[in-house]
VEXDREN-2710 file (C-alpha; in Angstrom, 1 decimal):
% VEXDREN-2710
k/r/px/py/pz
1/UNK/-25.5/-25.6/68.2
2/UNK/-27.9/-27.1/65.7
3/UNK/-31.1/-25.2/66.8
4/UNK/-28.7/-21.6/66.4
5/UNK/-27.8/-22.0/63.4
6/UNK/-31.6/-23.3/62.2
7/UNK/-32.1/-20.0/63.9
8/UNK/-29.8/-17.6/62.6
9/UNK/-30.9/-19.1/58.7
10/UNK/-34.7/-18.2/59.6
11/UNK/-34.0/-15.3/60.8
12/UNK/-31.7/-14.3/57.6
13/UNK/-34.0/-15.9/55.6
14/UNK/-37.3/-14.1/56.9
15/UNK/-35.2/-10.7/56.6
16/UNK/-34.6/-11.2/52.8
17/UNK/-38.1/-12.4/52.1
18/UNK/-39.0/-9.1/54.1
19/UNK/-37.2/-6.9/52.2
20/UNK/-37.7/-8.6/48.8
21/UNK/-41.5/-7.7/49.1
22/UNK/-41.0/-4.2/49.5
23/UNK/-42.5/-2.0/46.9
24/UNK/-39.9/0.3/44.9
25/UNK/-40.3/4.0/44.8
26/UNK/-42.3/5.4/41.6
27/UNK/-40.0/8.1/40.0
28/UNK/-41.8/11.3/39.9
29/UNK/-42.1/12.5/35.6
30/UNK/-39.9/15.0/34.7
31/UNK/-41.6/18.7/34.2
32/UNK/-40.6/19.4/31.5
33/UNK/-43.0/18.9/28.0
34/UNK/-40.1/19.0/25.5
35/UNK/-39.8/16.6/22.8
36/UNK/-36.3/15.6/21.3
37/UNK/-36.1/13.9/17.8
38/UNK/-33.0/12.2/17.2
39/UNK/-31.9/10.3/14.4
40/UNK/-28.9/8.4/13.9
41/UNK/-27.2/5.8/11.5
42/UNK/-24.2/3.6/11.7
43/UNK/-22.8/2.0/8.6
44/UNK/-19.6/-0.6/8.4
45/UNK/-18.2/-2.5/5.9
46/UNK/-15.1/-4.6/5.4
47/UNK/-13.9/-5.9/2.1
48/UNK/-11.2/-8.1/1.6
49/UNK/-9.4/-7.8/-2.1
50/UNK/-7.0/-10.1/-3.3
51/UNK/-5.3/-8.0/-6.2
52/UNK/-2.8/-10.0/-8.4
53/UNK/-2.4/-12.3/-6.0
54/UNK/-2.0/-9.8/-2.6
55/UNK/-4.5/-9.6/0.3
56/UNK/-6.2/-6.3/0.8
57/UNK/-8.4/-5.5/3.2
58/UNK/-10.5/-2.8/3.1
59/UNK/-13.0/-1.3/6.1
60/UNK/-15.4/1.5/6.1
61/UNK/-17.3/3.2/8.6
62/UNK/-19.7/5.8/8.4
63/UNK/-21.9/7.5/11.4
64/UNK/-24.4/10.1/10.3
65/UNK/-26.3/11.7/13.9
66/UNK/-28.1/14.5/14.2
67/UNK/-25.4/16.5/15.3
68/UNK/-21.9/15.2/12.9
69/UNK/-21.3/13.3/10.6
70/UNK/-18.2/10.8/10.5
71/UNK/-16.4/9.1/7.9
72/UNK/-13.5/6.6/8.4
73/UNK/-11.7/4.4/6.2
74/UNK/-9.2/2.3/6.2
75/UNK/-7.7/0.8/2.6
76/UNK/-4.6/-0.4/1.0
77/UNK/-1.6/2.4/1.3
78/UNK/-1.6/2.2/-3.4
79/UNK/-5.1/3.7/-3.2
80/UNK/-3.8/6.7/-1.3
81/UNK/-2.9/8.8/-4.3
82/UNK/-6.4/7.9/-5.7
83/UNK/-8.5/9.4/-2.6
84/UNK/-5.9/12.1/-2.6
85/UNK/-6.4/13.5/-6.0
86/UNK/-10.3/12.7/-5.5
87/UNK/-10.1/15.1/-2.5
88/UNK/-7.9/17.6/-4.1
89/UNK/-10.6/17.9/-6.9
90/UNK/-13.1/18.4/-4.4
91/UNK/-11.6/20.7/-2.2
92/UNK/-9.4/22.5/-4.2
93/UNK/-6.8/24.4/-2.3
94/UNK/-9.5/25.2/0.7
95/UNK/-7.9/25.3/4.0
96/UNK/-5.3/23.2/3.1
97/UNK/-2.0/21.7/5.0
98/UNK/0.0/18.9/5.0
99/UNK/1.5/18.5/8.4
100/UNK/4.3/15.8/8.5
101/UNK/2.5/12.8/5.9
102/UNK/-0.4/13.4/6.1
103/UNK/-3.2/16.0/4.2
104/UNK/-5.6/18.0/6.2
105/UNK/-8.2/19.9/5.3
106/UNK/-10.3/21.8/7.9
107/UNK/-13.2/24.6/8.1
108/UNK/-13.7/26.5/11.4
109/UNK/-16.3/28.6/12.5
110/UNK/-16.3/30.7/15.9
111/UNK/-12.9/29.1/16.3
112/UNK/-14.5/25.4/16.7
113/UNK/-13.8/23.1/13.5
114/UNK/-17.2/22.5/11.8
115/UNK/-15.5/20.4/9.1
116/UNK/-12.0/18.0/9.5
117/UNK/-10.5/15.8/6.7
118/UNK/-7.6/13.5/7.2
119/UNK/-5.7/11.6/4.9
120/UNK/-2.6/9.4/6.3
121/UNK/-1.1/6.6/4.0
122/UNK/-4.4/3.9/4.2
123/UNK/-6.1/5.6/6.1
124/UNK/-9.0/9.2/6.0
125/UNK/-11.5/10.1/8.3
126/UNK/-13.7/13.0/7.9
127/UNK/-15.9/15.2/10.3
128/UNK/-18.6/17.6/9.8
129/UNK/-20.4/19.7/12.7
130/UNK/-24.1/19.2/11.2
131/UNK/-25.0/22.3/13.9
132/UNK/-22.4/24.4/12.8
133/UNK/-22.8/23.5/8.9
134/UNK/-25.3/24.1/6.1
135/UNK/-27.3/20.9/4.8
136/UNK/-25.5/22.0/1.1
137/UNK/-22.4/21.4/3.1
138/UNK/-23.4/18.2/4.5
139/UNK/-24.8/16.3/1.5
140/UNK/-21.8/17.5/-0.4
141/UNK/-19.7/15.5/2.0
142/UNK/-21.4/13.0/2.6
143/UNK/-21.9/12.6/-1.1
144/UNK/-18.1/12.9/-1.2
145/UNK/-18.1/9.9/1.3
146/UNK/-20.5/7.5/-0.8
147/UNK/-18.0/8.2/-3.9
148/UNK/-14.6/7.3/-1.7
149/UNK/-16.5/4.2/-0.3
150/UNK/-16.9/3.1/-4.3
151/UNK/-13.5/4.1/-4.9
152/UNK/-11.8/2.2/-1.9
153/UNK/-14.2/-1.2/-2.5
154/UNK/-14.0/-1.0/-6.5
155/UNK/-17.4/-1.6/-6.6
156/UNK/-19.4/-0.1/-8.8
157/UNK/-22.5/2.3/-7.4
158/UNK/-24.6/1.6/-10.8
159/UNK/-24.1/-2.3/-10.3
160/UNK/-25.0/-2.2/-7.0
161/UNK/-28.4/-0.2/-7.3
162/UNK/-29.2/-2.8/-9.9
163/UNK/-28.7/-5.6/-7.4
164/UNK/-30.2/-3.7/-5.0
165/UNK/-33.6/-3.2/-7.4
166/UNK/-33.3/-6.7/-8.3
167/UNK/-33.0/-8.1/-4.4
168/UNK/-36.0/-5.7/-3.7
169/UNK/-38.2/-7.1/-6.2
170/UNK/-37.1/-10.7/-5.5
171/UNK/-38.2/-9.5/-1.8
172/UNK/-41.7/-8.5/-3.1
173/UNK/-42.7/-11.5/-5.2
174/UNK/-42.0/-13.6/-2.1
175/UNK/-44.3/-11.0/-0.3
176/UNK/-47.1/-10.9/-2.5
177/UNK/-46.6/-15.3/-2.6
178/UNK/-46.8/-15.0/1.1
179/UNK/-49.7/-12.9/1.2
180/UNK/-51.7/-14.9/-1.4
181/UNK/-50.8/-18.3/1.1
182/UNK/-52.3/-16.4/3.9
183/UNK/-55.2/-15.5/2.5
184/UNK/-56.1/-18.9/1.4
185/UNK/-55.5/-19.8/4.9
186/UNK/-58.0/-17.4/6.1
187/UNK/-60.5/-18.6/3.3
188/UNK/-60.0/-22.4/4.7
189/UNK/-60.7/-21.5/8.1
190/UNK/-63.5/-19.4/7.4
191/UNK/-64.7/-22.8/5.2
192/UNK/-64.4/-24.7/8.5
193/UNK/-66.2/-22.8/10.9
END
């Protein structure tokens, strides 16, 4: 009984190794020459508020492809009215509805909607058909979106560009310390050769 199964394990064993060392099939390249850019960039953010003494929380996401653009937030319900009246400037009266609570603003072209804005208690999203849509259109919006973000966080845009500029140059003094360490390293082992 011994020498079968010693026998059965070789031969299952010699099989595998067998069928490990096979080569696998090349895939063939496809025909065709065409090249496809694609570009695409995914932003979230949370915040978390505490206003007079009440927890808020705050998150923001934004996805800018090639092909649409999407916006969507959620915020605390008081801050409604404010993203209302900041859409309402924008938009104006265009395409407008307000179907149960909620605002909606859309654009279609060819029957397809190129452009969708949402606005529930807390809550907007936003959608723009980037193939459907001119880039005026598009930077508009997503302009529109940078300004909401500001107005949902409370931060303020100018501060933050100033932080940024400062972090950046922080950045580069480190760089240009780095770079000066490394090039004295270079020097030192030039010296020792």
């Amino acid at each position: 009984m011994k020498k079968l199964v010693f026998t059965f394990t070789l031969v299952v064993f010699s099989l595998t190794s067998v069928v490990a060392q096979t080569t696998p099939v090349t895939p063939t390249p496809p025909n065709s020459s065409s090249t496809t850019v694609s570009t695409s960039s995914t932003t979230s953010r949370s915040y978390s508020v505490d206003d007079n003494g009440k927890y808020s929380s705050h998150s923001i996401a934004v996805k800018n492809h090639n092909s649409a653009y999407r916006f969507r937030a959620r915020f605390n319900d008081a801050l409604t009215e404010r993203v209302k009246n900041r859409l309402e400037k924008e938009f104006s009266g265009k395409n407008f509805s307000k179907p149960y609570n909620a605002y909606f603003w859309k654009i279609e072209k060819n029957d397809k909607n190129v452009f969708e804005c949402k606005l529930d208690e807390g809550r907007l999203k936003m959608y723009v058909d980037k193939e459907m849509t001119s880039e005026k259109f598009q930077l508009r919006i997503e302009k529109l979106g940078e300004e909401i973000k500001y107005l949902i966080s409370g931060e303020n845009p100018e501060e933050n560009k100033k932080k940024a500029l400062l972090n950046a140059e922080r950045n580069l003094e480190r760089a240009k310390k780095a770079y000066d360490r490394a090039l004295k390293n270079v020097k030192r082992t030039k010296e020792k050769q």
